[in-house]
Every structure is written in structure tokens, then in C-alpha cells.
N, C-alpha and C positions, 0 to 999 in steps of 0.2 A: 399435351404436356402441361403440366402446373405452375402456372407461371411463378419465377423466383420473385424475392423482396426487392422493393427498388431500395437500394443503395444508396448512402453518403457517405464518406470520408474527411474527416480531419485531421489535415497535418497542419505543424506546427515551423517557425523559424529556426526552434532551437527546442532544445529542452525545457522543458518545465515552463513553454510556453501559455499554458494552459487547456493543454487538450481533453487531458481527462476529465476535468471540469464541464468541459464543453459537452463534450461526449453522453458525461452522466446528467447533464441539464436538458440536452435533447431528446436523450430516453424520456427522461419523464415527461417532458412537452408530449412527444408522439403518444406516448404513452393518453395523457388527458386528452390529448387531442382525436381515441379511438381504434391507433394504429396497434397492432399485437408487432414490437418494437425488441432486438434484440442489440448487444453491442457483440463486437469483435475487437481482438487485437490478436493478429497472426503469430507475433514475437513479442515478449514482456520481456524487460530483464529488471527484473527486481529481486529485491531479499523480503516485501513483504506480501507474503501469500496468503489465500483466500480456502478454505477450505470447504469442495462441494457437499451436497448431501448422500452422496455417492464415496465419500472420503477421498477424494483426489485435490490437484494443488494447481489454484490456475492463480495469475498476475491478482491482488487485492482488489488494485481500478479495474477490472470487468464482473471481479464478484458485486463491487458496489453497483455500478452500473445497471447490472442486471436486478439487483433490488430496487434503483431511482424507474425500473422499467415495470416494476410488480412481476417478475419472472425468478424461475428458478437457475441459478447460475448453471453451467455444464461446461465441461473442458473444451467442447465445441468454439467456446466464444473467445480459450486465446490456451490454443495447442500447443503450440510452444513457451514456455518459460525458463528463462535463464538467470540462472541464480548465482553472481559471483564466490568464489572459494576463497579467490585469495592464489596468491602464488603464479597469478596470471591464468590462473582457469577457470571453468566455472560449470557447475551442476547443469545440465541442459535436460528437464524434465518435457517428456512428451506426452500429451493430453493426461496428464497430473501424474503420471507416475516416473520417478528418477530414468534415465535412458542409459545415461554415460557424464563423466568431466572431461571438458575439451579445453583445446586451448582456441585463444580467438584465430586468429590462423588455421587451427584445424577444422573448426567449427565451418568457415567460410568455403574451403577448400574440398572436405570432407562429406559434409550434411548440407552442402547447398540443394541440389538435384532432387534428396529426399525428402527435405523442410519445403522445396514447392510443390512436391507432388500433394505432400502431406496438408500444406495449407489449403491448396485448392481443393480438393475433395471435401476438408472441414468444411470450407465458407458453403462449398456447395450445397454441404447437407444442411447449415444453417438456414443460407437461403430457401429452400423449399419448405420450411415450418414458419418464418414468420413472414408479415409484409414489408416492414422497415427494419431494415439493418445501417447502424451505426458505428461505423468503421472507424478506428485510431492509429493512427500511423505513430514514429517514436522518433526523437531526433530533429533531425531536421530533412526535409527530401533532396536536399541543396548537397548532401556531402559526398563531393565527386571522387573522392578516393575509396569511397565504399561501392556507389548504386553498382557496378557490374554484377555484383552477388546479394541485393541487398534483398531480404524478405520482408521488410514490413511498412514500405512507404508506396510510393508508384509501382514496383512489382505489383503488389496487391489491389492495386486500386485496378491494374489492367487486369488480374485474376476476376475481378469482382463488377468490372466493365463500370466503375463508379466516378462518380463526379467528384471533384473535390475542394473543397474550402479550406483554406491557408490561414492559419493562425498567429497574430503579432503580439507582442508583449510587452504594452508600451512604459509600463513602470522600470524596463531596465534601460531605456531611452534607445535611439537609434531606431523606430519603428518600422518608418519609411525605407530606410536603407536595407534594414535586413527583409522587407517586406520586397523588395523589388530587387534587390540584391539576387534573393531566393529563385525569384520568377526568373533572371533572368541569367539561371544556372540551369535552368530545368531545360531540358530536350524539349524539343519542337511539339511531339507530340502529347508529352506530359504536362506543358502546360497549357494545352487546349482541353485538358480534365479542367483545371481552376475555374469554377463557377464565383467566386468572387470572396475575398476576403474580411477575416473580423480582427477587429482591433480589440486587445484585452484588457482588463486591470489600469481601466482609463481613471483617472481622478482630477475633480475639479467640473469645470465649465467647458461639454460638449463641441456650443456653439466655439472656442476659441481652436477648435480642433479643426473645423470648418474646412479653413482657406487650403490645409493640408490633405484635407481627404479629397475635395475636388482635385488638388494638380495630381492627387496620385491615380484616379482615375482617367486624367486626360492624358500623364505621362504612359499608363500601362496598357488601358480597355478594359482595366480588370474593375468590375464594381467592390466597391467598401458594403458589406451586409449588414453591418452593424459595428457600434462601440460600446462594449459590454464593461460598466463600471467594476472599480477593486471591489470587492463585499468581502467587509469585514467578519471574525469570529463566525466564518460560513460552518456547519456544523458536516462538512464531508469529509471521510477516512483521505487521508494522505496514503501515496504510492512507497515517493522515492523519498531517504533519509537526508535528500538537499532542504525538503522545507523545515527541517530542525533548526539549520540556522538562523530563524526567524524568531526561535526562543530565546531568553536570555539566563542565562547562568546567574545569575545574581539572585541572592534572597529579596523576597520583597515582604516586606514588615507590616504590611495594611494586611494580610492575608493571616490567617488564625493558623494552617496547617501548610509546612514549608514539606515538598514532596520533592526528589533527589532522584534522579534518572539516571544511570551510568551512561553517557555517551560512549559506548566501545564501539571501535572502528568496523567492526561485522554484525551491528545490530538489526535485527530482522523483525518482519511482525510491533514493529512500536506501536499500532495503532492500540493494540493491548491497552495505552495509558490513556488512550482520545478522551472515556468518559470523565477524568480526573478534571481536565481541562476544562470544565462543565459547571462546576461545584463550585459556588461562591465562594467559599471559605478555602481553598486551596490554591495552592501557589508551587504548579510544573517547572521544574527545569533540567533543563538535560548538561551536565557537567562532564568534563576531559579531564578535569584538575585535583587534586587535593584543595588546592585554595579554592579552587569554586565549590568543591565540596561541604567545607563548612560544618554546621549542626543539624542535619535535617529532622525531621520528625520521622519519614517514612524513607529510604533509601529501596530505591528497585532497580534490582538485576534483571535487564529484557532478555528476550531473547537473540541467539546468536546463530549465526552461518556457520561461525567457526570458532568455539567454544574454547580451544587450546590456544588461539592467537591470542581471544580478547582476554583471555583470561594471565596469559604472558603481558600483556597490556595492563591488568590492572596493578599485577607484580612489580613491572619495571616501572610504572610512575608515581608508586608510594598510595595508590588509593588503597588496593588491598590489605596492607596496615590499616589505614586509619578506616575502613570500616570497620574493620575487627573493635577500635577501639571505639567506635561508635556503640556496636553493640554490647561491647563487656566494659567497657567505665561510663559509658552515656546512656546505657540502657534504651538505647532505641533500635524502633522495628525495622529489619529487612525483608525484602520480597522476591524471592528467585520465580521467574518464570521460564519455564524452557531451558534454556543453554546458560540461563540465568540461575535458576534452579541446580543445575550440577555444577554449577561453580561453586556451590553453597556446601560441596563434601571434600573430602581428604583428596581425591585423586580420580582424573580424567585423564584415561590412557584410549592409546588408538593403535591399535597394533595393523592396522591395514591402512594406516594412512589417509582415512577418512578426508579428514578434513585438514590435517594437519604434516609434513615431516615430522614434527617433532612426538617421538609415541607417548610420551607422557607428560603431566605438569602437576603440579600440588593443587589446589584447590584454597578456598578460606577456609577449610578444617571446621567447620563449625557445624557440620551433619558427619556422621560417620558412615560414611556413604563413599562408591566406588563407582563412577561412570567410565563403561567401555563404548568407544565407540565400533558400528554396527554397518556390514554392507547393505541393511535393508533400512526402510525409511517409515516409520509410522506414523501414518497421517490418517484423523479420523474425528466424526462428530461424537461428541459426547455430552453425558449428564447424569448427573450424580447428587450426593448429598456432601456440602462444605463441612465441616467440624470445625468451629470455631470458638473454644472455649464451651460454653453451657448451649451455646447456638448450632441448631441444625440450619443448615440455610439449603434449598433447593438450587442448584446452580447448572449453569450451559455453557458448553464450551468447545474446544476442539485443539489435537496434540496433532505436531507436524513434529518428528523432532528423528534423528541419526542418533542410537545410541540407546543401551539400557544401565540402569541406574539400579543398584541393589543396596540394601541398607547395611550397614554390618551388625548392627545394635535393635535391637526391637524399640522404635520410636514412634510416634502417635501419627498415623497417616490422617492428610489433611482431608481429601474426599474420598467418599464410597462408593463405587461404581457398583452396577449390578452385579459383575463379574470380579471385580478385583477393586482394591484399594491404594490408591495413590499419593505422590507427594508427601510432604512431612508439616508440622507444627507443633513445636513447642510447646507446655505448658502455658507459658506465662503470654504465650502468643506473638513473642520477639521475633522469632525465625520463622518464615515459613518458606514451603519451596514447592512447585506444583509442573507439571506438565501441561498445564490447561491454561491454552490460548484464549483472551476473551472472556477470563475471571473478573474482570471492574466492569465489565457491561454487565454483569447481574447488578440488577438495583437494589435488592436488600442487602447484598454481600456487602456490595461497595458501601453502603449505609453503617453498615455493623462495622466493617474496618476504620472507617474515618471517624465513628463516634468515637471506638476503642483510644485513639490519638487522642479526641479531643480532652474526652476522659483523664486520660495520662496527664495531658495537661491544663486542665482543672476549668473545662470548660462544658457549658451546657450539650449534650448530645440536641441533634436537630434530624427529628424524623421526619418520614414521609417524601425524600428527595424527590425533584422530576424524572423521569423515566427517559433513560439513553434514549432509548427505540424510539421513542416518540417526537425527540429532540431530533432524532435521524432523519425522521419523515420528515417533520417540516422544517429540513435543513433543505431535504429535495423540494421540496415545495418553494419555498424560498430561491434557490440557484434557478427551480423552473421559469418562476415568474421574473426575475430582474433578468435574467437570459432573453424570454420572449418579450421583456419591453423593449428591447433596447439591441433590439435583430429584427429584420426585415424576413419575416415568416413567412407571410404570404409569398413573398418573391423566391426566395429559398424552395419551399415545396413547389414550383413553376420549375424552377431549372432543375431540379431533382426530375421530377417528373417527365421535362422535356429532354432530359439527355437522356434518362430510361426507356422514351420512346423511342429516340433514334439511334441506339445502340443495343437494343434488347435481341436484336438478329445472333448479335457477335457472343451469345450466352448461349445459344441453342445448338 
């Protein structure tokens, strides 16, 4: 028999402790370090998805991952994804393709039996193609009103017979406490998994951290693996739409090109804007308000989960006026992407209920265009040619999106696909609307559009930007190495290695 990957897992205290981090820091460690290194996450519940080469729809943090690994992503690595709707349910796609909406209750109740069968079989065919597998747990493994049915913490770890490291988060203080708190909620035998804990997002002077990591080793037996410092402007895709609160709404006036993000309540796929974030000359913000609204130069519509709520959202709190009169007394440019994109027409109806009760809603009128929503989901790799003004530009990208969009008026499609031609664009190049996820990671695109601003407003274009992708790589490079300075690696691959020796019976 072939012997499977040995195994790691990391869980976290809480949420947004920094597992994913962790996770896609170690891929790539094993990764330099020789190992053919895959990750896993059994359960995802996110709104921003990753789209395979295969066109299917797995968690965003296991697509990245799998690229911090030099690997090609596959639905293998996190089978289940669950995508809130709204209304208390939520889309529960299984290995990338839509299954059913449940509700949380149902989901638990209903798809427990079948989401383990289904997990374990995945992990298992994972396991026999590579050597290290990199396991993420979600939440926290502490919350005892869930574990009797829970799929993606200790379940998993006993599917996967793995060992497991506990993650703290010491920037929101209390580290100690939820660190030992955690341990000492977990069953007997689950925390004889804990091979020893990291401490995250440490800032300041180590050594004053000292006196606290000894007693918490003498209070639990559990070893401290590491203190892994905050790193700033780290250049890795965000998951969950909690790390937006770390922007700030406010124009900032040292930046030449002020860029305007619609915060809607079901925004999906944000990382769309990461390369923005990049650009010297530009200044991101993701706004709620009219008043944070402002004058922006570029206003962008993301993408959405549920395209009839956000867009009742931008109605009842006066933005959809004042973008309108953004673009027709201010003459400035908007960007529909996705659910973004069909906000940009006359009207998005749902006659099945899609994503909404409500079957219809107006639009900003500003495409003469009709978006129906659709029981099928198109999700898929693409590339085409941009049209932009006198510019061809070669572009890459991929559309995930419920719903088809018909024009009513013969208007200038924005890209040309080998097969058909998409999206819209203006003349003057004010409006444009696309399906294509992962438009500003083209680096000339993105170049030609922020000259076009700068132009507008009466400043030098600046060629030859740095290159996303490259900025990506050594974003992973970077997370790899302040991860492995400041973790006890050698001892880590010892207890990885020593519980896969004395547990590898229980896998065969």
C-alpha cells in the first residue's frame, strides 16, 4: 500500500486568527524545503471564490495556497464551500459545483453523514498524490455548541489521523486566555492531537513576551512553536470581507487617484481590487455611505452573492443617486464587475428566487440592459481581448456569476472572446461593466485604465507598472521566510513526523 502524506493541521482560537496565513506560509516552506505539499480545507464558508482550471469554485485561501505550494489548485483541497445568500441560508456547493441552499440547521441536521463521508474519501485521495498535506481548520475547535456535528476542526483532524497546532492572535489581546481557555474546552483525546502552539501578529520586543510563554508552558505541557511578528502590506489575497475593516473610508489627498469601492453587504470576490492596492499613486477605499462617498475618480461596483439585496442597499441609502450624478454632472468613471456589472442596467429580475424573495428591482439605468436571474451557475477560465478605447489589450480572467444579462440596445462590448463577446464600454470610456473576475490583475489593462484617470486629470501617464504576479510571488516568499524565522521548524517536522509514526496503523 502507498504510504499517504504525513499530515498537519491548523486551528485557530477564533476566527481570523490567522490560519490561512499560516497555512499558505507553510505550503511554501515545504514546498522550498523539497516536500510535493498540498493544503486542504474540508468546509470553507466564504463569498470569495477561487476559480479551478477545470472551471469549478473552491474557498479563494486554498486556491492561494495551492499556488504559495507551486501546485495546481483542484476541488480536492476544499470540497465543500459554503457561500452565504442571505435570508439565513446559504449556497453549499460541493467539489465546485452548486449542490443545493440550506439553512444552517438544515445543513447540520441533513448533510452531516454525507459531508463526512464525502470529506473523508476527498482527504483520502489527496493524501495518496502528495507527501505533506496542510490541513485548516475554521473557527475556533473550542465551540461546544457546534463540535457534535462539526466538519471541519477535530472531525477532520481524526479523519486525517493529524496532529495539530493551535493558533493565537495576540493583536486582539487576551492571547493566553483564549490559548488555554481553547485547550481546556477540548475532549481528552483531542487535545492529545496539540503538538504545540503559535503565537500570531506579535509586535514589539519578543524577549518582553518571554515571562508569558514560559508560565504558559508550565501551566498546560503544551510547547509555544513560535511568535510569528504582524507583517505589514504582506501582499497575500484576503478570504473573508472582516479584513476590510482595516481600510479606511476617508479620501487621502497625498494619493494622485482616489478609487471608491462600494462596501455592499453581499460583496464577493473583492480581491478583484488587491492589485489597486499596489500602485503608488492610488488611494483604495471601501465606503457604506454617501458621505464617505465623496468625489472619487474611479467608483467600482464588486461583485455580489446577491445582487437584488445589495443593490436595494445602494437604493435605500441614497448612493445610487449620487453615483448617477457622479457620472452624469462629474463625469467620472464607474466599474461594474459581476453583480456589479448588472447593477449597471435597467433591471434585475429573479423569477425563481435565486438569490432573492424579491423578483425584481431597478438597476442605475445607465446600460440598457436586463439581468435575469438563472438556476445554473457559470463559472469558468477565460481570455480574451479588452477594448478599450483605440487599445487592444490581451486579458485573463474568470466569470463565476447566477444569471444572464442581455443587452437591449446594440452597445460596444468590452471583451472579445473566442466564442462570443462580453460586457459593455462606453465611448468616452466612463461606464464599463464585465463579467470577468480578475480584470486589474492584467498589468497592462490595469496600466491603460489608471493612465486614462490620470490623463482626465491632467497628470503625466506612468508606464511600465510592477507586475501583480510577481509582487504575488514574493509576497509568498516573504510570509515563507519571517514564518520560518520565527517558528521552531526543525522541532515541528519531529512531532509531525513522530505522531505519523505512531499513528499511521489507525489510516490503514
Amino acid at each position: 500500500m502507498t504510504e499517504k502524506a504525513i499530515p498537519l493541521m491548523i486551528q485557530g482560537t477564533h476566527s481570523d486568527a490567522g490560519k490561512s496565513a499560516l497555512v499558505t506560509a507553510l505550503c511554501r516552506i515545504f514546498k522550498q524545503d523539497g516536500y510535493k505539499t498540498a493544503p486542504f480545507k474540508s468546509q470553507n464558508m466564504a463569498l470569495n471564490s477561487y476559480i479551478t482550471v477545470d472551471g469549478k469554485e473552491i474557498g479563494r485561501a486554498q486556491g492561494v495556497q495551492a499556488e504559495s505550494a507551486g501546485i495546481i489548485a483542484t476541488t480536492d483541497m476544499n470540497p465543500i464551500l459554503i457561500k452565504p445568500t442571505g435570508m439565513y441560508q446559504s449556497q453549499i456547493v460541493v467539489h465546485g459545483k452548486p449542490f443545493r441552499n440550506m439553512q444552517a440547521g438544515e445543513y447540520r441536521q441533513d448533510f452531516y453523514e454525507e459531508g463526512y463521508q464525502l470529506i473523508s474519501q476527498t482527504y483520502n485521495r489527496l493524501a495518496e498524490n502528495y507527501e505533506r498535506i496542510i490541513i485548516e481548520g475554521a473557527g475556533s475547535p473550542a465551540e461546544i455548541n457546534l463540535n457534535d456535528r462539526e466538519l471541519v476542526n477535530m472531525r477532520v483532524a481524526q479523519i486525517a489521523n493529524a496532529p495539530v497546532i493551535l493558533v493565537g492572535d495576540i493583536e486582539k489581546g487576551g492571547v493566553f486566555a483564549s490559548l488555554v481557555g481553547t485547550l481546556q474546552l477540548l475532549e481528552p483525546e483531542d487535545r492529545k492531537r496539540v503538538i504545540g502552539v503559535i503565537i500570531n501578529k506579535f509586535r514589539g520586543d519578543v524577549s518582553l513576551l518571554q515571562h508569558g510563554l514560559d508560565w504558559f508552558e508550565e501551566y498546560t505541557g503544551v510547547p509555544v512553536l513560535g511568535v510569528v511578528p504582524y507583517i505589514n502590506n504582506l501582499m497575500i489575497e484576503a478570504e473573508d470581507s472582516v479584513v476590510l475593516n482595516k481600510y479606511s473610508s476617508a479620501q487621502n489627498t497625498t494619493k494622485e487617484i482616489d478609487i471608491a469601492v462600494m462596501r455592499i453587504p453581499f460583496i464577493s470576490n473583492f480581491t478583484d481590487i488587491d492589485p489597486l492596492f499596489e500602485e503608488a499613486d492610488c488611494h483604495v477605499r471601501f465606503v457604506r455611505t454617501v458621505e464617505e462617498l465623496g468625489e472619487p475618480d474611479l467608483v467600482i461596483l464588486p461583485g455580489s452573492k446577491n445582487t437584488i439585496e445589495d443593490m436595494l442597499f445602494l437604493h435605500n441609502t441614497g448612493l445610487a443617486n449620487r453615483i448617477l450624478d457622479l457620472v452624469y454632472k462629474k463625469d467620472k468613471m464607474i466599474f461594474g464587475i459581476c453583480g456589479g456589472y448588472q447593477m449597471l442596467g435597467n433591471l434585475i429580475t429573479d423569477p425563481f428566487e435565486v438569490e432573492s424573495s424579491l423578483k425584481e428591482i431597478h438597476g442605475l439605468g445607465l446600460v440598457p440592459m436586463t439581468t435575469t436571474m438563472t438556476l445554473n451557475k457559470t463559472t469558468v477560465l477565460s481570455k480574451g481581448i479588452a477594448h478599450f478605447g483605440n487599445e487592444k489589450i490581451p486579458v485573463e480572467g474568470y466569470e463565476i456569476h447566477m444569471g444572464e444579462t442581455n443587452l437591449e440596445e446594440d452597445w460596444h462590448h468590452f471583451i472579445h472572446l473566442n466564442d462570443k463577446s462580453e460586457g459593455i464600454i462606453t465611448l468616452d470610456k466612463k461606464i464599463i461593466g464585465t463579467y470577468f473576475h480578475g480584470i486589474f490583475h492584467n498589468d497592462l489593462f490595469r496600466e491603460v485604465v489608471l493612465n486614462e484617470l490620470r490623463v482626465s486629470k491632467g497628470l503625466k501617464p506612468i508606464h511600465n507598472r510592477a507586475s501583480f504576479a510577481r509582487k504575488k510571488e514574493e509576497g509568498f516568499d516573504l510570509l515563507a521566510k519571517v514564518v520560518r524565522d520565527n517558528i521552531q521548524l526543525d522541532r515541528i517536522y519531529k512531532l509531525m513526523e513522530g505522531y505519523y509514526a505512531n499513528h499511521i496503523h489507525l489510516s490503514k
